[in-house]
C-alpha positions, 0 to 999 in steps of 0.5 A: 568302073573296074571290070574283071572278066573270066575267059579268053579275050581272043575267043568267043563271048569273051572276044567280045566283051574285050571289044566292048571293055578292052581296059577290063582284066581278063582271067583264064589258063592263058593269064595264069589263072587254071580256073578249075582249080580251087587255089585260083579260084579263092586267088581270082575271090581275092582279086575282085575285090578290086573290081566293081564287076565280076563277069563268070563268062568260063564255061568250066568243068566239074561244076567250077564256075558255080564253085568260082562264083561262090568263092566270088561271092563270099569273099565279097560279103565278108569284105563288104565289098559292092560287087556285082557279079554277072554269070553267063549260063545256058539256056540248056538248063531248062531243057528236060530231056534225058540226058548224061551230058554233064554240062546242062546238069553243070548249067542247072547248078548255076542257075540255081545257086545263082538264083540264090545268091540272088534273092540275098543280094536283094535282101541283105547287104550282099554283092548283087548276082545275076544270071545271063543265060543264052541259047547257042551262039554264033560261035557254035554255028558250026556245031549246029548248022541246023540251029538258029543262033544269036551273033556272039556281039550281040550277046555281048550287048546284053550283057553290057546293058547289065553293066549298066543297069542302075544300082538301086535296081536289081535283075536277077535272070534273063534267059534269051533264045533265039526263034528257031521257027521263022516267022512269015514276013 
């Protein structure tokens, strides 16, 4: 199984992932891929299809890992290609609160065009689409002392079992958060 993963391999969730999958290729500015840019977006499209999983782990700007995604996704479908693509999104995108914070808005879009892709995957010869969403990470406890958080690593497994849920089956969407309310023991 050949994996082709967005993001940093000596940073956070996708550190991770290269502990799991260190044969994987892993894109992002350090490997010469500018994943906000269309051209590197359609180039990463062309690319996957050499790959059996596609993992949009990049939290980008200006809605481009939504963009990545679908550039992912089409040149899959045109070429017939069974790919399976992962993105992990952000639990941010169910909350309701007012807010200018691009980010949640940029979560929300994934999500939905996610969900989408999704139901075709179910539906017609596509490749098959699944959204991950998690609360905060252990790796922005920092930013969040307060705040319970999920260990990086164990995100990491989650989406390993993703990996290798059957083919014959399909998720369409987790969303985990970790209980900020502790239960007496």
């Amino acid at each position: 199984m050949k994996i082709l993963i967005t993001g940093n391999q000596n940073q956070g969730l996708a550190k991770e992932l290269f502990n799991i999958y260190p044969e994987a290729t892993f894109v992002s500015r350090e490997s010469g891929y500018d994943l906000n840019d269309k051209i590197n977006q359609e180039n990463v499209a062309e690319l996957a299809l050499n790959y059996d999983i596609f993992i949009n782990n990049s939290a980008l700007s200006k809605f481009d890992q939504t963009n990545l995604m679908y550039h992912v996704f089409k040149r899959a479908k045109e070429e017939q290609h069974n790919l399976y693509i992962i993105n992990i999104g952000s639990t941010v995108d169910r909350y309701n609160k007012g807010t200018d914070w691009l980010y949640s808005a940029e979560k929300k879009a994934l999500r939905f065009f996610s969900d989408s892709l999704s139901k075709m995957s179910v539906w017609q010869n596509a490749p098959r689409v699944t959204l991950i969403s998690f609360g905060s990470l252990s790796n922005v406890q920092e930013k969040h002392p307060d705040r319970v958080c999920i260990n990086i690593d164990e995100a990491a497994r989650y989406v390993e079992w993703l990996v290798n849920t059957p083919t014959h089956l399909h998720v369409n969407e987790i969303s985990i958060d970790p209980l900020q309310i502790k239960n007496n023991e």
